[in-house]
Every structure is written in C-alpha cells, then in structure tokens.
MARBA-3410 file (N, C-alpha, C, O; in Angstrom, 1 decimal):
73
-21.9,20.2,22.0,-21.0,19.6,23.0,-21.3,18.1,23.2,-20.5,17.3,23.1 ~ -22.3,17.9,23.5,-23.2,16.7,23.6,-22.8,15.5,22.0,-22.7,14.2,22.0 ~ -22.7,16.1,21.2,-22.5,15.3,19.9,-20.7,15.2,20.1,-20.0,14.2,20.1 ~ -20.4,16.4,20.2,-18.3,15.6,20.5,-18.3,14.6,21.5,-17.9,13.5,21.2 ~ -18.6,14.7,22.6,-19.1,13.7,23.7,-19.4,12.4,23.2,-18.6,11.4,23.0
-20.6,12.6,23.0,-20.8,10.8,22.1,-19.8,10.2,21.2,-19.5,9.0,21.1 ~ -19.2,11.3,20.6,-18.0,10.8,19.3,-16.9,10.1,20.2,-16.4,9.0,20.1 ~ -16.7,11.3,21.1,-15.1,10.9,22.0,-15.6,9.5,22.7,-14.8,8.6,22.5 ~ -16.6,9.3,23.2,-17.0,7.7,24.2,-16.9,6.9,22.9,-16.1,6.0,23.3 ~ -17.1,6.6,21.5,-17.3,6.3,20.7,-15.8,5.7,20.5,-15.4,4.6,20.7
-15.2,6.5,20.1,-13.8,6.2,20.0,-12.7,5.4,20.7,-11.8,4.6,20.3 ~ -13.3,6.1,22.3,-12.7,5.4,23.2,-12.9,3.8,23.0,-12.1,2.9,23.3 ~ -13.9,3.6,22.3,-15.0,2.0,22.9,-14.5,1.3,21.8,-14.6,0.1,22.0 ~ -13.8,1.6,20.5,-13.7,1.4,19.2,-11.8,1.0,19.6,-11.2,0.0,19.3 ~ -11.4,2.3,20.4,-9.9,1.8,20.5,-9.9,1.1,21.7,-8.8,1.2,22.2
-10.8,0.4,22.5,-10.7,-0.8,23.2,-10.8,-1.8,23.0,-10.2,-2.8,23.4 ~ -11.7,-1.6,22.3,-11.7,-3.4,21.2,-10.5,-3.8,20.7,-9.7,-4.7,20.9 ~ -10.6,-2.3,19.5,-9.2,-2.7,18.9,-8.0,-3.0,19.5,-7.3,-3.6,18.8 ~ -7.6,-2.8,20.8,-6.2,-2.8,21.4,-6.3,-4.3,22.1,-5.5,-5.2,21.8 ~ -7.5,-4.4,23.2,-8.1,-5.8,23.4,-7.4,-7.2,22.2,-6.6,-8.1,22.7
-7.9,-7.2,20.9,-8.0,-7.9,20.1,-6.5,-7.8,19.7,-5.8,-8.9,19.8 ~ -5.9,-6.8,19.4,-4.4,-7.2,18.9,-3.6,-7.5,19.9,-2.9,-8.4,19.6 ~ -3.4,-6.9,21.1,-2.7,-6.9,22.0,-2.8,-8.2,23.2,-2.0,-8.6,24.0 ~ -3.9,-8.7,22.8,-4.1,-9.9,23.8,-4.0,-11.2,23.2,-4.7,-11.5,22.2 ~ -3.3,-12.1,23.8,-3.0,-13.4,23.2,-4.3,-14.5,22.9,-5.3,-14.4,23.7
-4.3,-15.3,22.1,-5.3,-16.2,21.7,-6.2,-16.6,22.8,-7.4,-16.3,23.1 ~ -5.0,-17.6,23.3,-5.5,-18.4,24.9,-6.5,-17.5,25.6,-7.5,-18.0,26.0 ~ -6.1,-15.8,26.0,-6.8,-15.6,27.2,-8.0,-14.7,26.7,-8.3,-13.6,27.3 ~ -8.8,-15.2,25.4,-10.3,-14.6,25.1,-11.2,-15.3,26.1,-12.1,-14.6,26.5 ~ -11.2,-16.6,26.6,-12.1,-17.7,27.2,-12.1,-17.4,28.4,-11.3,-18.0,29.1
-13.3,-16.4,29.2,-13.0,-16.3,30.7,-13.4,-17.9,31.0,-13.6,-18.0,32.2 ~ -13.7,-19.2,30.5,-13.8,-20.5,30.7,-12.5,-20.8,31.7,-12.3,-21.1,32.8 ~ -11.7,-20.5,30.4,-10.7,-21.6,30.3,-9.9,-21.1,31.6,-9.6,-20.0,32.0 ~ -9.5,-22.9,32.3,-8.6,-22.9,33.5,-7.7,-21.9,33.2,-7.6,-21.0,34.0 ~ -6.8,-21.8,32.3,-5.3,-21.5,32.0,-5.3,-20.2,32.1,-4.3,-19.7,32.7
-6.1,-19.6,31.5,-6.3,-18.0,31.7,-6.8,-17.7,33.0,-6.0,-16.9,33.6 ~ -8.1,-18.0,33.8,-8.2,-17.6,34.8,-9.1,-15.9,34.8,-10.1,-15.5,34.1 ~ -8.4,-15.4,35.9,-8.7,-13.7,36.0,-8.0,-13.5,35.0,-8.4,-12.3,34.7 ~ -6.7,-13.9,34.0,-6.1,-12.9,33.1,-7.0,-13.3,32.0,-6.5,-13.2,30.9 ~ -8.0,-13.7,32.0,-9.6,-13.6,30.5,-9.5,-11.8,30.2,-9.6,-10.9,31.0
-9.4,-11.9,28.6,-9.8,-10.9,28.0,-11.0,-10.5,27.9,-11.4,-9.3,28.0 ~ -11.8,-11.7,27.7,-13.0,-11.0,27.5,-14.1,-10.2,27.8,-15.0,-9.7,27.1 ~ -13.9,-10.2,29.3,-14.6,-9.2,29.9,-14.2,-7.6,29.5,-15.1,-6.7,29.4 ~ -12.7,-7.6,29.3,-12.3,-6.2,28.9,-13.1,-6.0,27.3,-13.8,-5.0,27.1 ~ -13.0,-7.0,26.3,-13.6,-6.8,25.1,-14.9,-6.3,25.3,-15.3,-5.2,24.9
-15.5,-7.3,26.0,-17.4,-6.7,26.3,-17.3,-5.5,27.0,-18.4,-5.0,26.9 ~ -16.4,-4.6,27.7,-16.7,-3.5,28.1,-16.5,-2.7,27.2,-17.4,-1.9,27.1 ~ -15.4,-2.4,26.3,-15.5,-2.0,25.0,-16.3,-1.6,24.4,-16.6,-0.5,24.0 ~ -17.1,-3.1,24.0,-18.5,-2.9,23.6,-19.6,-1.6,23.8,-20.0,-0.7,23.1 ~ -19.6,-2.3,25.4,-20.8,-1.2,26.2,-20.3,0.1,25.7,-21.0,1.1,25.5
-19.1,0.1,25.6,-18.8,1.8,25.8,-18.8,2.4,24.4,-19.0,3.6,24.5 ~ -18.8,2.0,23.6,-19.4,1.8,22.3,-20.2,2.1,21.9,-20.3,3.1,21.0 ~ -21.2,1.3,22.5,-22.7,1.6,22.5,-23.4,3.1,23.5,-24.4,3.7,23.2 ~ -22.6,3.1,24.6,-23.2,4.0,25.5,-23.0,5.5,24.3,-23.8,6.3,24.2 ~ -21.8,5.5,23.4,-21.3,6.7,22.9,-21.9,6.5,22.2,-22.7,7.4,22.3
-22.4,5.5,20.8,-23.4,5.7,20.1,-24.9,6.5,20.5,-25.5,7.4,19.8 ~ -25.2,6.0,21.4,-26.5,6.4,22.0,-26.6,8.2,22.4,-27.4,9.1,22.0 ~ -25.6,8.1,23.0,-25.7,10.0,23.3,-25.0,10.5,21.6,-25.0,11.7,21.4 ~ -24.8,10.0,20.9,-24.5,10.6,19.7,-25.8,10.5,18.6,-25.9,11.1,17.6 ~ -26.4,9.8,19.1,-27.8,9.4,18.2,-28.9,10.3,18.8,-29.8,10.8,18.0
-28.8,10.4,20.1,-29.8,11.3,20.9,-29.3,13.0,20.1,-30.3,13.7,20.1 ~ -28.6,13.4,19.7,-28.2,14.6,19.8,-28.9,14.8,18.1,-29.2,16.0,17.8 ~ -29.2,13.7,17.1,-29.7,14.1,15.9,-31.1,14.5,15.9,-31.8,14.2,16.9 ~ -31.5,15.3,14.7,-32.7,15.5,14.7,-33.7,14.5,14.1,-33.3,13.6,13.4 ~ -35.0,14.6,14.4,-35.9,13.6,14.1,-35.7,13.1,12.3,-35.1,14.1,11.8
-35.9,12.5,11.6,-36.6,12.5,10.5,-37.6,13.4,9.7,-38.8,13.1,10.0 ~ -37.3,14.2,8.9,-38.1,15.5,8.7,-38.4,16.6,9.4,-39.3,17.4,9.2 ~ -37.5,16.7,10.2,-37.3,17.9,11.2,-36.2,18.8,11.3,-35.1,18.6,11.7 ~ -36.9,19.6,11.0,-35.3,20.7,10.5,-34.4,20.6,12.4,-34.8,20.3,13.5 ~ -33.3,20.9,12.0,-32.3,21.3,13.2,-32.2,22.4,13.7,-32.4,23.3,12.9
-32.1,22.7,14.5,-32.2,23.7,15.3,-31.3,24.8,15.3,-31.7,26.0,15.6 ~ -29.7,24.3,14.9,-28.6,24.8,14.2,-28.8,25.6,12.7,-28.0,26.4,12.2 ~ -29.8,25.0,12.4,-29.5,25.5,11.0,-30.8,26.5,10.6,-30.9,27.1,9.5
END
C-alpha cells in the first residue's frame, strides 16, 4: 500500500512539472520579474518538485535493504 502511495505522490509531482512547463508562458517563470508579479510560475514548479521528492522518499523507504531478502517473497 505504502509503495502505490509513493508511486501515486510521484506521479502527481512529475505531472506538475510537466503541466507547469507546457502550459505556462515564458515571461511568468521569474517570480523576479515586475511583469509577472504573483502570476510567477515558479513557485508552482518548485512545489512539483517537493512533491516529487516527498513520493520518491516513501517509495524508497518501502524497498528492502541491499542483500536482504523481502519480506513478500
């Protein structure tokens, strides 16, 4: 249960980037820039990220050690 979990956060984090990056115009990557303002992408990109990673993590936690049989099997 724990291993679909990680996969599903995983996915989520993968199709936020991805939608992020296609769907958002050039100009508003730069939370700098005057012209964008609050409509900056990149904060939505970097959460992506995190979520990404948060789903890697519980998907990494769920393997077995190195040289250690599984528990499943």
């Amino acid at each position: 249960m724990k291993k679909i979990l990680g996969l599903l956060i995983t996915a989520i984090g993968i199709l936020m980037i991805g939608g992020y990056f296609v769907f958002t115009p050039n100009h508003a990557f730069n939370p700098a820039d005057s012209i964008s303002g609050i409509d900056a992408s990149a904060g939505l990109v970097y959460t992506g990220f995190i979520t990404f990673g948060i789903g890697m993590v519980i998907f990494i936690s769920t393997l077995p050690y190195a040289g250690a049989k599984s528990d499943n099997a």
